[in-house]
N, C-alpha and C positions, 0 to 999 in steps of 0.2 A: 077620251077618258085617259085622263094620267095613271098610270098604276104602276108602283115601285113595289119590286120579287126579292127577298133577299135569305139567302142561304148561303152558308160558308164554306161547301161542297160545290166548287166547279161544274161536275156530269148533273146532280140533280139542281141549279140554278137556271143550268141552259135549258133542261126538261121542263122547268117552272116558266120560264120563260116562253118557250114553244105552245107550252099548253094553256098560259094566258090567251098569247097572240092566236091560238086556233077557235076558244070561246068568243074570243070581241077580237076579231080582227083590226076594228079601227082603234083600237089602244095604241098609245103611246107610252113601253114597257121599258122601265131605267131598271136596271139589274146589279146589285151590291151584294158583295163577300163578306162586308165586317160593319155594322153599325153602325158604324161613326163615318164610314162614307157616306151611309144612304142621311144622318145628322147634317152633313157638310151640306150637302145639296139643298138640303131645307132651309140650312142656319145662313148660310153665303151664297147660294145660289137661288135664294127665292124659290121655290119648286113648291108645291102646295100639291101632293098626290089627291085623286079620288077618294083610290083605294090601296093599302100597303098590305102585301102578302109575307109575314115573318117568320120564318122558323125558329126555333121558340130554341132549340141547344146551338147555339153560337158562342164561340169564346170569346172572352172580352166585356159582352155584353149580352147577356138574352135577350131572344125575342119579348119577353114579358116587361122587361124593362126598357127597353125600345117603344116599346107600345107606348109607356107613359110616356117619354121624353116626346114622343111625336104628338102624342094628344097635346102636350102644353104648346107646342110650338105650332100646331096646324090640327085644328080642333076637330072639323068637320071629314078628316081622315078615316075613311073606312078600314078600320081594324078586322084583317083575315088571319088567323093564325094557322100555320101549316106544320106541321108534325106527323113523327112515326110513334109516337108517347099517347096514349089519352089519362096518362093519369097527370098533364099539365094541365086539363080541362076546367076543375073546379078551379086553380088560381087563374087561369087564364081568364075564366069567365068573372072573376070581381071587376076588371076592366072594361066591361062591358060592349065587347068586340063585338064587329058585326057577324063573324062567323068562326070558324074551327075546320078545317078539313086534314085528315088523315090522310096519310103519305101511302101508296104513291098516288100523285092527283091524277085527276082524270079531266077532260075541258066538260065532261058533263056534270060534274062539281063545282067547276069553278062558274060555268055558267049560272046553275042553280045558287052562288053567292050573289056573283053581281047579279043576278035578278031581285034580290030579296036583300039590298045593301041595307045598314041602319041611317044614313043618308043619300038617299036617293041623289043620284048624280044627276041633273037637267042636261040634255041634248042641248051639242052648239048649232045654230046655225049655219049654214054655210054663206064666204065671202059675205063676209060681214062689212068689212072695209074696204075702199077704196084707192089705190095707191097713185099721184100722178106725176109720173117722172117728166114729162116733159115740160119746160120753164124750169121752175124751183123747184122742187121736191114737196106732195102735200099730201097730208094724210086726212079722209073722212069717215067719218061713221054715222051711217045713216043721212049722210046729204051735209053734216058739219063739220068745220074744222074740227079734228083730232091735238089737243094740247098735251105737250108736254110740261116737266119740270123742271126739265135741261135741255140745253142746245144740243149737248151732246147726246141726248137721249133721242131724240130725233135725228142725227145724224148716224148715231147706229142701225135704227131701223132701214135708212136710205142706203146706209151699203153694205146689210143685207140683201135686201130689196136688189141690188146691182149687182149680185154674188151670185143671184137667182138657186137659193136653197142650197148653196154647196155650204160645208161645212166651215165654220171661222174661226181659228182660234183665240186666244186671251192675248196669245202673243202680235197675233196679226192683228185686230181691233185695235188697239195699242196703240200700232207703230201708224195705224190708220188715222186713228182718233186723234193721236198727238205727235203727227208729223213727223217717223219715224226718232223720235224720242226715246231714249232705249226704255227697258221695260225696269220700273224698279219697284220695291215695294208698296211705295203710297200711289204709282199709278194704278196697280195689279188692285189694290184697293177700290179708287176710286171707279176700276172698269167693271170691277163688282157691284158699287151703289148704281152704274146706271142700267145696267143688266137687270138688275133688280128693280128699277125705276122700270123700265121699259116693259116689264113683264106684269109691276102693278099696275099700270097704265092700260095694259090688253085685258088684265082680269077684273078690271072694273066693269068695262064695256062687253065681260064673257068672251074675250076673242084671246083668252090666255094660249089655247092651241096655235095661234097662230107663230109663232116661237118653237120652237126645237132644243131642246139641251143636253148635251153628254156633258161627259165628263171634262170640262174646262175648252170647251166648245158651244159654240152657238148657229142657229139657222134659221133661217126660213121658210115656214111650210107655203110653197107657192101655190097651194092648191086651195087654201084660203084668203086669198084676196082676189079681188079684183085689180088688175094694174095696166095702163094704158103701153107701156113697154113691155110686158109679157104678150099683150094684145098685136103688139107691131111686130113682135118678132112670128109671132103665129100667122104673119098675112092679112090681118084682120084690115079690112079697107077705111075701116072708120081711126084706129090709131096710126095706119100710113101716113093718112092724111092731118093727120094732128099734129106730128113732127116737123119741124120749122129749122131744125138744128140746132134747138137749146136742147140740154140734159140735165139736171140737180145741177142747174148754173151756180147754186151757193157753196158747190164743193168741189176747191181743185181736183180733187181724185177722180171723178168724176170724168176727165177730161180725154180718158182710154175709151171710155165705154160711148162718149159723144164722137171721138176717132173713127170707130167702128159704124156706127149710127152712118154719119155721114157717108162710109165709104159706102154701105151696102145703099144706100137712099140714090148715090149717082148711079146705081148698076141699072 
């Protein structure tokens, strides 16, 4: 479950935070100060929350009006409003929010929201996809080629996939994607459309979790996929034996991580 916490008080953002993640531990919880962050994330980062938790006196922008901006932009967003006020309650409720909780929260609050959302969130699956690093790089789902819309959108997945979950930045993807290139505007662009491609590409197939995102960073949740090179490095006797000394042959960079491959395969 994605669910984005936002208050413009520091100590009660991280408590919002904490007391998310102790109701629904497997949340995936982005934390914002000012509105037009947690905007950014949706508008250029593709991020499509569950559920968004707002506190409703933020400067700049209120939570009430935040609410509409993100209804228009990500419909199916569960609207929670969070407050020490109940007399925001009657305008809050013209928006037709899935819920209201008064400050300070409690995880047995916030459970009793996402129990009772006004769009029921569906359970993912687990390892839904299949990843096979050795020969060329392929993605499946469900037994089929996995298509993208870009070459490059597939080649971001594959060195993720090679990073194995550590965190990438705009800067590093970049210099990856287009061969240390320096970073400039219309790249920082284009690393956005495929981010964003790559992410509508998992949320078709429901495998939008499989992806990670802070703040102008990107990852890979390795604990949703299956992958024949996660598999090898685990010992696993059936990916030993699968290895030949190819690795994502389509990609020079690639060419460290088959270094390695190699040297541990003579030990």
């Amino acid at each position: 479950m994605l669910i984005f916490a936002l208050d413009d008080e520091a100590l009660l953002l991280e408590t919002l935070r904490r007391t998310i993640e102790q109701a629904e531990p497997g949340a995936e919880v982005y934390t914002f100060d000012r509105a037009s962050k947690a905007l950014s994330a949706i508008r250029e980062d593709g991020l499509r929350p569950d559920v968004a938790f707002l506190d409703i006196e933020m400067p700049g922008m209120t939570g009430i009006a935040l609410a509409k901006r993100i209804k228009d932009l990500s419909g199916k967003t569960n609207i929670i409003f969070v407050t020490g006020f109940s007399h925001y309650a009657a305008e809050a409720m013209t928006l037709y929010p899935s819920g209201y909780v008064m400050k300070p929260v409690t995880a047995e609050r916030i459970r009793r929201e996402l129990d009772n959302l006004r769009y029921p969130v569906t359970p993912r699956q687990e390892k839904r996809l299949q990843f096979r690093c050795f020969g060329n790089f392929e993605v499946f789902h469900e037994n089929e080629p996995l298509h993208f819309k870009r070459s490059k959108t597939k080649e971001l997945l594959a060195y993720l996939t090679d990073r194995q979950g550590a965190m990438c930045t705009m800067g590093e993807l970049i210099g990856v994607l287009w061969e240390d290139r320096p970073s400039t505007p219309s790249l920082r662009s284009n690393m956005r459309g495929i981010i964003h491609d790559l992410r509508s590409v998992l949320e078709e197939i429901g495998a939008g979790d499989v992806v990670i995102r802070q703040r102008n960073a990107i990852a890979l949740n390795v604990e949703k996929v299956d992958c024949d090179y996660y598999n090898y490095l685990r010992y696993d006797p059936v990916a030993v034996n699968m290895y030949y000394g190819e690795y994502m042959m389509q990609y020079s960079w690639a060419e460290m991580t088959t270094a390695a491959l190699d040297s541990a395969s003579r030990r």
